[in-house]
MIBA-876336 format. One record per atom (N, C-alpha, C, O, CB): atom name; x, y, z; residue in one letter. Coordinates in Angstrom, 3 decimals. Glycine has a CB too. Example, Ala and Ser with C-alpha at 12.3 -4.5 7.8 and 13.67 -1.06 7.14 Angstrom:
// MIBA-876336
@atom N | c1 13.190 | c2 -5.690 | c3 7.800 | rest A
@atom CA | c1 12.300 | c2 -4.500 | c3 7.800 | rest A
@atom C | c1 13.200 | c2 -3.300 | c3 7.800 | rest A
@atom O | c1 14.236 | c2 -3.319 | c3 8.465 | rest A
@atom CB | c1 11.308 | c2 -4.473 | c3 9.046 | rest A
@atom N | c1 12.850 | c2 -2.250 | c3 7.080 | rest S
@atom CA | c1 13.670 | c2 -1.060 | c3 7.140 | rest S
@atom C | c1 12.900 | c2 0.030 | c3 7.870 | rest S
@atom O | c1 13.409 | c2 1.138 | c3 8.039 | rest S
@atom CB | c1 14.084 | c2 -0.598 | c3 5.725 | rest S
This chain:
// MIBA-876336
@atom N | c1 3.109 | c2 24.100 | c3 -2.568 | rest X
@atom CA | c1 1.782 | c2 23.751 | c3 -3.033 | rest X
@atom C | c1 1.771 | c2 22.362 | c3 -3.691 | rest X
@atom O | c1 0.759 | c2 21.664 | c3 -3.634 | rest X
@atom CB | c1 1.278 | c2 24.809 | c3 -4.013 | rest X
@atom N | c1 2.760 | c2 22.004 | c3 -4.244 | rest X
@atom CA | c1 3.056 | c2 20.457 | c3 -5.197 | rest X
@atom C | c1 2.928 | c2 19.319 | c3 -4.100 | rest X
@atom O | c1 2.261 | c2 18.291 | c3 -4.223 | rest X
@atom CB | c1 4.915 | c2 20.313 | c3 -6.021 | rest X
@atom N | c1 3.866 | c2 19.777 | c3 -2.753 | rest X
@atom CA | c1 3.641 | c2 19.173 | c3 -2.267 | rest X
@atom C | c1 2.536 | c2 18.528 | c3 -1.556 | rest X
@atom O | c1 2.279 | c2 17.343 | c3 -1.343 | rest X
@atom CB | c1 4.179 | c2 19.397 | c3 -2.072 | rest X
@atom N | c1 1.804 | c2 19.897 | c3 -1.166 | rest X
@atom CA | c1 -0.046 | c2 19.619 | c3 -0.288 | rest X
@atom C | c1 -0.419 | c2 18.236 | c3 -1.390 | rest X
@atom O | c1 -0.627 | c2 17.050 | c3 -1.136 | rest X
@atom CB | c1 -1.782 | c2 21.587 | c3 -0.624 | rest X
@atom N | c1 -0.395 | c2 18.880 | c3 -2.491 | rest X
@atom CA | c1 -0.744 | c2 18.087 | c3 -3.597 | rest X
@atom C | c1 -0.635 | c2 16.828 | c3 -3.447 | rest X
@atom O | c1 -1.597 | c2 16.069 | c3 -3.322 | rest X
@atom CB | c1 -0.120 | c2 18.356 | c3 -4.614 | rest X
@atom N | c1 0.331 | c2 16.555 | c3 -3.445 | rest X
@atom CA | c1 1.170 | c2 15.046 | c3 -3.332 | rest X
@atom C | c1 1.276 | c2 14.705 | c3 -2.037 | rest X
@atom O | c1 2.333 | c2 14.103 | c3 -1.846 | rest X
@atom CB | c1 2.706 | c2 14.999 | c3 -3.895 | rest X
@atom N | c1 0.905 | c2 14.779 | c3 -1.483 | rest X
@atom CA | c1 0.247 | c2 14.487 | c3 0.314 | rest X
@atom C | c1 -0.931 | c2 14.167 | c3 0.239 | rest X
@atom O | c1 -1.282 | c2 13.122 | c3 0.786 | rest X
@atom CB | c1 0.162 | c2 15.756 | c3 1.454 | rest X
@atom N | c1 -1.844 | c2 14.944 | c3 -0.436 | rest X
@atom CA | c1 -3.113 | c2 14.713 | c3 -0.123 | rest X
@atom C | c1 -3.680 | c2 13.488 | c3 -1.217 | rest X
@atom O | c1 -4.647 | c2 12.811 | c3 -0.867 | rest X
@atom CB | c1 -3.898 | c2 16.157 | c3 -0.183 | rest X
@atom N | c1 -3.007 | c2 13.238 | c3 -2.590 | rest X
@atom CA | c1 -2.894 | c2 11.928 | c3 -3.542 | rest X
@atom C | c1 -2.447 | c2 10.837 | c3 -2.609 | rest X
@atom O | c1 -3.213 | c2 9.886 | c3 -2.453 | rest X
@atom CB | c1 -1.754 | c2 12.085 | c3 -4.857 | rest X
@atom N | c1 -1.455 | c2 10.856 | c3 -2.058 | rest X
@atom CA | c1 -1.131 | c2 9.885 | c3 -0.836 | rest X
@atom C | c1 -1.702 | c2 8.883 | c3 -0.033 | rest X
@atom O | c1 -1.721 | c2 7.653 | c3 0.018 | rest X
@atom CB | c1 -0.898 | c2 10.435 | c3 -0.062 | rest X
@atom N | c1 -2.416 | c2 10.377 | c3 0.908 | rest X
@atom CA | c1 -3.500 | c2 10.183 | c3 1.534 | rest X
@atom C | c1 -4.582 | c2 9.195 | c3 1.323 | rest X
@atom O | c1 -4.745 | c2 8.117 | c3 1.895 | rest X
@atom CB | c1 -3.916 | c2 11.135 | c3 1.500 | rest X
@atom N | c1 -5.496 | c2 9.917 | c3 0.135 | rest X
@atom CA | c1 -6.396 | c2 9.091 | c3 -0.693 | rest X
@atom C | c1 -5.564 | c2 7.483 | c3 -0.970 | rest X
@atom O | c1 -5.782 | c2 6.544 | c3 -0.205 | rest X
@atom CB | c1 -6.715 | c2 10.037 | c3 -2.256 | rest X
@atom N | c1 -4.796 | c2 7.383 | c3 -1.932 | rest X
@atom CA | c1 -4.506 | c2 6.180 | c3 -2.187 | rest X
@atom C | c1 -4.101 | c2 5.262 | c3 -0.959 | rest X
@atom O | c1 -4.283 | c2 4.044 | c3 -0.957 | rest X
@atom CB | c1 -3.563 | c2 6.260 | c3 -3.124 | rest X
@atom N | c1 -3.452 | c2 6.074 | c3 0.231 | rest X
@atom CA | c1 -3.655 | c2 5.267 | c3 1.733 | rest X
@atom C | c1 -5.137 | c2 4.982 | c3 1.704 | rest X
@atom O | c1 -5.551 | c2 4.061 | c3 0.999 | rest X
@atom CB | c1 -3.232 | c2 6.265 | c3 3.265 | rest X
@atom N | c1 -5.851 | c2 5.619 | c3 2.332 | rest X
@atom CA | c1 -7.362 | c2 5.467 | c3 2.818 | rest X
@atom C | c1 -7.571 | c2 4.051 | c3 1.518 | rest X
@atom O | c1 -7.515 | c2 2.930 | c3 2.022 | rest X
@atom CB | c1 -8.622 | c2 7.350 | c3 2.570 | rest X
@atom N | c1 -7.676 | c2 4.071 | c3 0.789 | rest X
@atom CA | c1 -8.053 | c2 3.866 | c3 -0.501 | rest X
@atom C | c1 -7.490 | c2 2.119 | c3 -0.049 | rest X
@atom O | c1 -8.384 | c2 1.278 | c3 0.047 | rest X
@atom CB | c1 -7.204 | c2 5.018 | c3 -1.930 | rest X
@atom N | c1 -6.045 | c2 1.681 | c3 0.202 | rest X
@atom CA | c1 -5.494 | c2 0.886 | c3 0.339 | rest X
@atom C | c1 -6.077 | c2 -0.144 | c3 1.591 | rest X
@atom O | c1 -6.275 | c2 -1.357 | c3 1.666 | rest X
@atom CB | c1 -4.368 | c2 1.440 | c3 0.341 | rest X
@atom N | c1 -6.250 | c2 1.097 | c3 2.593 | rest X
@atom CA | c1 -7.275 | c2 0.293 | c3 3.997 | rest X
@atom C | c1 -8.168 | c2 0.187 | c3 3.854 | rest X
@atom O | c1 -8.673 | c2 -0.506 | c3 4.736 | rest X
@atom CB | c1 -7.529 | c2 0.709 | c3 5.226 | rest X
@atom N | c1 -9.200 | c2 0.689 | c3 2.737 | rest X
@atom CA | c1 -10.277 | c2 0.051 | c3 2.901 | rest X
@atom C | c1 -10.389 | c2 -1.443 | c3 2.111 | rest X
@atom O | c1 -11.136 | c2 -2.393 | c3 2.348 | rest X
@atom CB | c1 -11.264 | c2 1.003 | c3 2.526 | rest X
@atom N | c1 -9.249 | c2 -1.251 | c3 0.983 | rest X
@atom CA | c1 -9.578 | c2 -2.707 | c3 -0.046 | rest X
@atom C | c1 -8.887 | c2 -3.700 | c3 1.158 | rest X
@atom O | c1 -9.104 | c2 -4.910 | c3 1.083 | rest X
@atom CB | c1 -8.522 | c2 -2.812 | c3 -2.057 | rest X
@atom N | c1 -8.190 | c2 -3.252 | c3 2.083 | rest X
@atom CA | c1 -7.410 | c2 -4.401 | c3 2.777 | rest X
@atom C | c1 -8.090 | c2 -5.088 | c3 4.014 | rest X
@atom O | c1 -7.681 | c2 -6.078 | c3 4.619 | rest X
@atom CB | c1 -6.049 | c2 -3.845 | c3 3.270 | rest X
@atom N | c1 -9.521 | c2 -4.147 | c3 4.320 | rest X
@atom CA | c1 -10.161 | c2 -4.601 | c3 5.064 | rest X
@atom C | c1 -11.108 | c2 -5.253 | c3 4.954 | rest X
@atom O | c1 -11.879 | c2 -5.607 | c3 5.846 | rest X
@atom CB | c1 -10.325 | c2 -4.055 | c3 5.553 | rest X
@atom N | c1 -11.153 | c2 -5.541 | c3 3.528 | rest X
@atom CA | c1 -12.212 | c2 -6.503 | c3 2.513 | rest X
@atom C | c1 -11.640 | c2 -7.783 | c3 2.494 | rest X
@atom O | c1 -12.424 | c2 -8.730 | c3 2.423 | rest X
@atom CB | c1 -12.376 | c2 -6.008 | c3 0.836 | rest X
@atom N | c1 -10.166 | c2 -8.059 | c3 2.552 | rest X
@atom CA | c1 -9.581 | c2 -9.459 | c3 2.046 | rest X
@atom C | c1 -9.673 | c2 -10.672 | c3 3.197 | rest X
@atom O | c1 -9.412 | c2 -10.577 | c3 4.396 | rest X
@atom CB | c1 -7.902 | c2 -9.233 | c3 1.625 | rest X
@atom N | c1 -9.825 | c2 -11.061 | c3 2.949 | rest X
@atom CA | c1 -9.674 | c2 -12.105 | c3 3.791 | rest X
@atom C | c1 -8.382 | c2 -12.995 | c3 4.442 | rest X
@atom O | c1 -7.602 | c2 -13.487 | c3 3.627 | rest X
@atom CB | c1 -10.328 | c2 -12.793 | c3 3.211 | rest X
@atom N | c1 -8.130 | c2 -13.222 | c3 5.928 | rest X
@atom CA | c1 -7.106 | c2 -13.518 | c3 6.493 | rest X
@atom C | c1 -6.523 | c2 -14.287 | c3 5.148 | rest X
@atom O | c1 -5.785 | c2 -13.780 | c3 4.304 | rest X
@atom CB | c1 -7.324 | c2 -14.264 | c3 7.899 | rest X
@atom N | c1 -6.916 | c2 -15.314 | c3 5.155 | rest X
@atom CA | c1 -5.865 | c2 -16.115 | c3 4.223 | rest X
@atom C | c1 -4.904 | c2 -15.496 | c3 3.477 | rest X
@atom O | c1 -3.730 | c2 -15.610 | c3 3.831 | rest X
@atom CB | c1 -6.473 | c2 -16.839 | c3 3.268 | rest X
@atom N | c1 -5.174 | c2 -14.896 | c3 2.562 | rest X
@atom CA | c1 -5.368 | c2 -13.927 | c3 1.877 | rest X
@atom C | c1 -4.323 | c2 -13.004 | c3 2.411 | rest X
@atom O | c1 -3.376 | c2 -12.664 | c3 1.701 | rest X
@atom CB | c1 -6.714 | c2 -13.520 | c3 1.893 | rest X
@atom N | c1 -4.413 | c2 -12.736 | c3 3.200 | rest X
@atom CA | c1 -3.726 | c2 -11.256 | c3 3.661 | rest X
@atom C | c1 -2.243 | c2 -11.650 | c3 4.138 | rest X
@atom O | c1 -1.340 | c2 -10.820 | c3 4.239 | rest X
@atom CB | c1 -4.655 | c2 -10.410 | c3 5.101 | rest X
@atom N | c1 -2.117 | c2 -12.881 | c3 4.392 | rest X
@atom CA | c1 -0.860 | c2 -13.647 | c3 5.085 | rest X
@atom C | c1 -0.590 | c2 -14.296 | c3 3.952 | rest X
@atom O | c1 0.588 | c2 -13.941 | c3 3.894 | rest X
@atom CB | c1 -1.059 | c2 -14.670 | c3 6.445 | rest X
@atom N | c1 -0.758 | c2 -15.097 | c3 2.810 | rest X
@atom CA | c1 -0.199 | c2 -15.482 | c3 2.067 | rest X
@atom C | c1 0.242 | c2 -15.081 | c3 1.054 | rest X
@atom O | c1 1.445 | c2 -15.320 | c3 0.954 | rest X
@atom CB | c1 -0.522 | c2 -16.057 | c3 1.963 | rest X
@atom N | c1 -0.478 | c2 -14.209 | c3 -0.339 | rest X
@atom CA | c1 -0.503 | c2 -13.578 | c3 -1.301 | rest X
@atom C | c1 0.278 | c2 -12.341 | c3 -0.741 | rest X
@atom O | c1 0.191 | c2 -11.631 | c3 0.261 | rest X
@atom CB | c1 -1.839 | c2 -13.458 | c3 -1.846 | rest X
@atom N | c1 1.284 | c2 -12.428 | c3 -2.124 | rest X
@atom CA | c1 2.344 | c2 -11.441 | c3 -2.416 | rest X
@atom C | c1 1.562 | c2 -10.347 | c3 -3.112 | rest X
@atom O | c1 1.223 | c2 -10.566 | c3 -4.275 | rest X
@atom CB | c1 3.583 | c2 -12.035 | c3 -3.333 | rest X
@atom N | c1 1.262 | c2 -9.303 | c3 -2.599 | rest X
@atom CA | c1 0.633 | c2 -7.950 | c3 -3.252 | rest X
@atom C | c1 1.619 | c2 -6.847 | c3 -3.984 | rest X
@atom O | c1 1.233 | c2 -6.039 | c3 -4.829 | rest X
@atom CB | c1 -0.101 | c2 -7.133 | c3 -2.045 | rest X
@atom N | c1 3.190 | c2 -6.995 | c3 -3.414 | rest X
@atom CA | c1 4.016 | c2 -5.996 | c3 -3.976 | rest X
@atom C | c1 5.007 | c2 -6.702 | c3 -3.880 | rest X
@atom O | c1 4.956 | c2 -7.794 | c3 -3.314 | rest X
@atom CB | c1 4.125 | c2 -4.675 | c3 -3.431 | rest X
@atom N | c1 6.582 | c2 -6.003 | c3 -4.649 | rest X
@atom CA | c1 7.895 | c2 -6.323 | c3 -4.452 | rest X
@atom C | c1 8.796 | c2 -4.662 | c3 -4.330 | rest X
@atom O | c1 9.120 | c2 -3.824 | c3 -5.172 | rest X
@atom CB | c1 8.368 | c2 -7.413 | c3 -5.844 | rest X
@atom N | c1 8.923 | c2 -4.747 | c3 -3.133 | rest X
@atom CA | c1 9.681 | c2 -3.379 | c3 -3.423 | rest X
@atom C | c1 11.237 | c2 -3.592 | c3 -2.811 | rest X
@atom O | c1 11.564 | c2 -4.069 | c3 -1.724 | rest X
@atom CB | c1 8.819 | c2 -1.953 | c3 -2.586 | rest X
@atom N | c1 12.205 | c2 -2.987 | c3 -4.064 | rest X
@atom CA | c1 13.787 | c2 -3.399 | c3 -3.390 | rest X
@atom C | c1 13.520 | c2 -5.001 | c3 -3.570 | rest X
@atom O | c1 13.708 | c2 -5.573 | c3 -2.497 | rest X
@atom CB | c1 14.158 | c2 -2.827 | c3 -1.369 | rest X
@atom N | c1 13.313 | c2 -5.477 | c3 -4.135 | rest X
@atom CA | c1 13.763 | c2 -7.353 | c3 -4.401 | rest X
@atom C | c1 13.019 | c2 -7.524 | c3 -3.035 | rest X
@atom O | c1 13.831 | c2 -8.024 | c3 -2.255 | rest X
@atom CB | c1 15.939 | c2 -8.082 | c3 -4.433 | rest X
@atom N | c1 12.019 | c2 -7.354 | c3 -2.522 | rest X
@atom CA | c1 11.311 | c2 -7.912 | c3 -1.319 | rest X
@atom C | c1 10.020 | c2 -8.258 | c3 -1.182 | rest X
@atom O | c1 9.310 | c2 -7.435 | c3 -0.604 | rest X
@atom CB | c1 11.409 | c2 -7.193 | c3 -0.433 | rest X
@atom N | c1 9.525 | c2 -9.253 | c3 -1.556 | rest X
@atom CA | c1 8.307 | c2 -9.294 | c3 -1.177 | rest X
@atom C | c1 7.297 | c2 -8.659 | c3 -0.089 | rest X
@atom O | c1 7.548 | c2 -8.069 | c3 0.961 | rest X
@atom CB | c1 8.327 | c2 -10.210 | c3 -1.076 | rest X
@atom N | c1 6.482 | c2 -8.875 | c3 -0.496 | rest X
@atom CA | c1 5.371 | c2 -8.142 | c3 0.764 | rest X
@atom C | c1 3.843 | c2 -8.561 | c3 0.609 | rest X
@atom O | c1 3.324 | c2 -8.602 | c3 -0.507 | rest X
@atom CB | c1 5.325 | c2 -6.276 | c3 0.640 | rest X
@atom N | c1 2.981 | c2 -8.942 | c3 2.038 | rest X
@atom CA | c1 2.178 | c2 -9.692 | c3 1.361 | rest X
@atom C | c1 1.295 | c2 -8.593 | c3 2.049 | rest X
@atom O | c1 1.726 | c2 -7.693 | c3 2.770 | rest X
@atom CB | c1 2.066 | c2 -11.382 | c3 1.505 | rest X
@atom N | c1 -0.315 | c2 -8.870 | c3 1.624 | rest X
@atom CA | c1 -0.763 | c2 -7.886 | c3 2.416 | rest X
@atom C | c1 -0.686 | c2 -7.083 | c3 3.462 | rest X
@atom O | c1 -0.568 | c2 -5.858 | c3 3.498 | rest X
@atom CB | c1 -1.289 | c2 -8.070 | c3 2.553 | rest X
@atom N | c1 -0.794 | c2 -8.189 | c3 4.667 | rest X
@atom CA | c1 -0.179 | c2 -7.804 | c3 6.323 | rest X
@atom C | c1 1.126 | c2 -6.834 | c3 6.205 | rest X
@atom O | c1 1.272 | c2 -5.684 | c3 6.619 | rest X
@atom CB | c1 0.429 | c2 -9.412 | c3 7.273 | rest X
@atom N | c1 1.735 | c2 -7.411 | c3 5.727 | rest X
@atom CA | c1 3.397 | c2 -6.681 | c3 5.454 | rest X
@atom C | c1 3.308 | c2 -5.247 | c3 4.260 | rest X
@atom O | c1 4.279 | c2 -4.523 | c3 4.039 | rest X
@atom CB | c1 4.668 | c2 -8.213 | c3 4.518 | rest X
@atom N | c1 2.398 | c2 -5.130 | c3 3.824 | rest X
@atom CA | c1 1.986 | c2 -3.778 | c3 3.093 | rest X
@atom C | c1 1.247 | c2 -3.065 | c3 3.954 | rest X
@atom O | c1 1.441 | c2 -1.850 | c3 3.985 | rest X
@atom CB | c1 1.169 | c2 -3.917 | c3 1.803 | rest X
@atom N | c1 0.089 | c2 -3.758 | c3 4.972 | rest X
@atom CA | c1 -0.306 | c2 -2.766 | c3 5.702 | rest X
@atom C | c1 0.292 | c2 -2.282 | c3 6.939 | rest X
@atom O | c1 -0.097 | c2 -1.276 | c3 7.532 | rest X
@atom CB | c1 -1.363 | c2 -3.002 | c3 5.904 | rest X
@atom N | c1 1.291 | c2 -3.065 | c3 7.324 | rest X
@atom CA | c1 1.769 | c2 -2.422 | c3 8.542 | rest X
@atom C | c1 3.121 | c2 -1.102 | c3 7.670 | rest X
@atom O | c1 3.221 | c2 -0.171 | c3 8.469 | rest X
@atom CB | c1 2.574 | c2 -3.973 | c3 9.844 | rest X
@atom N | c1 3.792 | c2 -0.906 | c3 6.762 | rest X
@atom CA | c1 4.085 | c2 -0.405 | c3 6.281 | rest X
@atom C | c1 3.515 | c2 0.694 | c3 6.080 | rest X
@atom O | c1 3.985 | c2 1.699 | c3 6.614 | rest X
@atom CB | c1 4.310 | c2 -0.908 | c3 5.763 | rest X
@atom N | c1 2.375 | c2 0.782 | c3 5.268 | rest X
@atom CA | c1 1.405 | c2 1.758 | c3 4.819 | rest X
@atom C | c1 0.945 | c2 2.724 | c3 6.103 | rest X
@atom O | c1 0.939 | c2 3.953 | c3 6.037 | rest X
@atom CB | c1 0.120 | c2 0.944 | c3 4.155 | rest X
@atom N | c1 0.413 | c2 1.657 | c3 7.737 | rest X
@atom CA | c1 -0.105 | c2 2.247 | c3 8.287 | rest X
@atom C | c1 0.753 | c2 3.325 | c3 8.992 | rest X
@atom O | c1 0.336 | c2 4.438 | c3 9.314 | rest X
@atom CB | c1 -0.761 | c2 1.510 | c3 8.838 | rest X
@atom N | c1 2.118 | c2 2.810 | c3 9.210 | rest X
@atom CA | c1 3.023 | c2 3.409 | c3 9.552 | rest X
@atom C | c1 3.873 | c2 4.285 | c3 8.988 | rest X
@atom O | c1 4.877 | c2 4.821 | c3 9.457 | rest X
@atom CB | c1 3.448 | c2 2.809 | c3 9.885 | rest X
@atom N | c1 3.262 | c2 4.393 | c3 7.721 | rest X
@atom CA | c1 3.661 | c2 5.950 | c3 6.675 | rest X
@atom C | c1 5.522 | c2 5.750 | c3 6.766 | rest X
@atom O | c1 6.494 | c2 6.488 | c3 6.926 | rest X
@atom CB | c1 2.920 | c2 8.097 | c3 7.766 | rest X
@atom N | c1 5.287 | c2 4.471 | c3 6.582 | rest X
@atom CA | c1 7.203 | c2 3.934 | c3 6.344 | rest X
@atom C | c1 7.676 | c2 5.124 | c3 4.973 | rest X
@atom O | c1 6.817 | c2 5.957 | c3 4.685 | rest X
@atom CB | c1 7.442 | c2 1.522 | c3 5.474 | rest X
@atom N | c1 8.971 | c2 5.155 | c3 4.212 | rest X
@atom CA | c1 9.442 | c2 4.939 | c3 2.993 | rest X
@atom C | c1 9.069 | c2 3.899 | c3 1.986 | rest X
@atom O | c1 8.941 | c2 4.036 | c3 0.769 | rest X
@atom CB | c1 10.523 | c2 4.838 | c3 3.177 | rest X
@atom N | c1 8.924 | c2 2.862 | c3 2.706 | rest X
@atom CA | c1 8.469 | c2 1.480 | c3 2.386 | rest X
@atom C | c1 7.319 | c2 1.140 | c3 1.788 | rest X
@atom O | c1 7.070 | c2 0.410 | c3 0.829 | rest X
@atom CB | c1 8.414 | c2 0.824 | c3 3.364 | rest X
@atom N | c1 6.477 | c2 1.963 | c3 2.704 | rest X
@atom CA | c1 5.089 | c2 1.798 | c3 2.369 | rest X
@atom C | c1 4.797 | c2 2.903 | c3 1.491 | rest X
@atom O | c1 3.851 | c2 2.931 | c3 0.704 | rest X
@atom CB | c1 4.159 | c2 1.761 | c3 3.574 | rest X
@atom N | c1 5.788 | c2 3.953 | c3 1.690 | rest X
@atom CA | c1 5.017 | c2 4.994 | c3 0.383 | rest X
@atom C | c1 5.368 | c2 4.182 | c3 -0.805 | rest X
@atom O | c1 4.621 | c2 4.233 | c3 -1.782 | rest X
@atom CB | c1 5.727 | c2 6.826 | c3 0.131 | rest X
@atom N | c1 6.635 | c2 3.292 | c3 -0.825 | rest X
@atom CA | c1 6.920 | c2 2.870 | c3 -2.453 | rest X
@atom C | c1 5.777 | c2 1.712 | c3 -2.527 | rest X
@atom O | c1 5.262 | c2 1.743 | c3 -3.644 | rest X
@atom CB | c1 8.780 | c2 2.160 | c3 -2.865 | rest X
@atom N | c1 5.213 | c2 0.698 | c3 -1.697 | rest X
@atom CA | c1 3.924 | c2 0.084 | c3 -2.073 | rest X
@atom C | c1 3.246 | c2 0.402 | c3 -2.500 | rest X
@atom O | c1 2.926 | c2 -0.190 | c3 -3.531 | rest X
@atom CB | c1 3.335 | c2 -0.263 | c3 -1.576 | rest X
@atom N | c1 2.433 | c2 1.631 | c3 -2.063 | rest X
@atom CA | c1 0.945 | c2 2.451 | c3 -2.764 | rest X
@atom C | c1 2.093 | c2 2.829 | c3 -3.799 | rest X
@atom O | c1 2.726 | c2 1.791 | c3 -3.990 | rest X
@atom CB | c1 -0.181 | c2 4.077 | c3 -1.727 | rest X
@atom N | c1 2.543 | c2 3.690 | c3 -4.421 | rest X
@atom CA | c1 3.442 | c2 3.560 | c3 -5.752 | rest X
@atom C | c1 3.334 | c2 2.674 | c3 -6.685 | rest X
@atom O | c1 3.047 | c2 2.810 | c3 -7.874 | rest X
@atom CB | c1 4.627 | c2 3.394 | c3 -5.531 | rest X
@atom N | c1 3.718 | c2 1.255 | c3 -5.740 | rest X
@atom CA | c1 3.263 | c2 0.086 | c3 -6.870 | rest X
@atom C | c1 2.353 | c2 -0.421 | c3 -7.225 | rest X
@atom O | c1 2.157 | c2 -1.047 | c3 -8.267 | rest X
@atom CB | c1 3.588 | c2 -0.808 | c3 -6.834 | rest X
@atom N | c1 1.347 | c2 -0.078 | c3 -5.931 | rest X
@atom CA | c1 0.324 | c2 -0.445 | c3 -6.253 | rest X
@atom C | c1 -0.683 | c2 0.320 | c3 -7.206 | rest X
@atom O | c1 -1.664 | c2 -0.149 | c3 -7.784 | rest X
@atom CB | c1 -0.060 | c2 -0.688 | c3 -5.247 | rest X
@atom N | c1 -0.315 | c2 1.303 | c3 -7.221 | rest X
@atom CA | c1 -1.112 | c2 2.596 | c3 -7.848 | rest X
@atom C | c1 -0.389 | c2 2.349 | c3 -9.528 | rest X
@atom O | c1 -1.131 | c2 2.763 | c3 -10.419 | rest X
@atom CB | c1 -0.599 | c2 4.508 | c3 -6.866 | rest X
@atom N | c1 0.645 | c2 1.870 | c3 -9.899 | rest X
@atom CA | c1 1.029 | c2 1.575 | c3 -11.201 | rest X
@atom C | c1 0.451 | c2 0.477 | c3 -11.697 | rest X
@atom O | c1 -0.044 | c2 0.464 | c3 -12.825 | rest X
@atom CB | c1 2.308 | c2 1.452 | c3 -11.328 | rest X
@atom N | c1 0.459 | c2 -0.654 | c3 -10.819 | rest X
@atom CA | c1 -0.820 | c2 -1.629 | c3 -11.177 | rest X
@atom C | c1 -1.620 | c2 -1.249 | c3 -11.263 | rest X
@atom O | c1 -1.794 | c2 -1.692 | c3 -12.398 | rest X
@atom CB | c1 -1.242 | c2 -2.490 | c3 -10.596 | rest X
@atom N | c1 -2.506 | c2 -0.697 | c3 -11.078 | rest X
@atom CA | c1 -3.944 | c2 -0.189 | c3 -11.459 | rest X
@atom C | c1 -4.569 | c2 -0.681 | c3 -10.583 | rest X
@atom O | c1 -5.725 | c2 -0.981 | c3 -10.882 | rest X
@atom CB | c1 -4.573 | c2 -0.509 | c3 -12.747 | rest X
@atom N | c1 -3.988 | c2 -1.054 | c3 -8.793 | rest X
@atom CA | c1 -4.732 | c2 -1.729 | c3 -7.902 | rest X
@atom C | c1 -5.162 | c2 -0.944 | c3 -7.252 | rest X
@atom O | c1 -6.194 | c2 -1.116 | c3 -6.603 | rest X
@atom CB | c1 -4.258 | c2 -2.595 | c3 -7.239 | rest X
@atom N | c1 -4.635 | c2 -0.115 | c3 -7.254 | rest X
@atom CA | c1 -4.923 | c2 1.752 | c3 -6.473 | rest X
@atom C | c1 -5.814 | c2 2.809 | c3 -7.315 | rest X
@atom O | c1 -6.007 | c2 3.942 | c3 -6.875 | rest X
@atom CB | c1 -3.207 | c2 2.789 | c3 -6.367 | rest X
């Protein structure tokens, strides 16, 4: 049951992530560093192909991003 839980928080903060990412603007999305996960940068583009692809990677982005208070 913790888990449904924590799948479906996920979820949301995915959805949640594509929609603010479909607001930004190219520039924007290719230049600006949005996360660092593991000593790695990541700029938008590189968070959303992560994210969309329900990486490890991308779950620790929404993570970071969700501790920022960007999520």
């Amino acid at each position: 049951m913790a888990d449904e839980a924590g799948d479906l928080v996920h979820e949301q903060l995915r959805a949640k992530f594509l929609k603010i990412f479909a607001n930004i603007p190219e520039k924007i999305r290719s230049e600006d560093i949005v996360a660092v996960v593991d000593d790695k940068p990541y700029t938008w583009n590189n968070a959303a192909i992560e994210i969309k692809n329900n990486t490890d990677i991308g779950k620790k982005i929404i993570k970071s991003l969700q501790k920022l208070s960007i999520l």
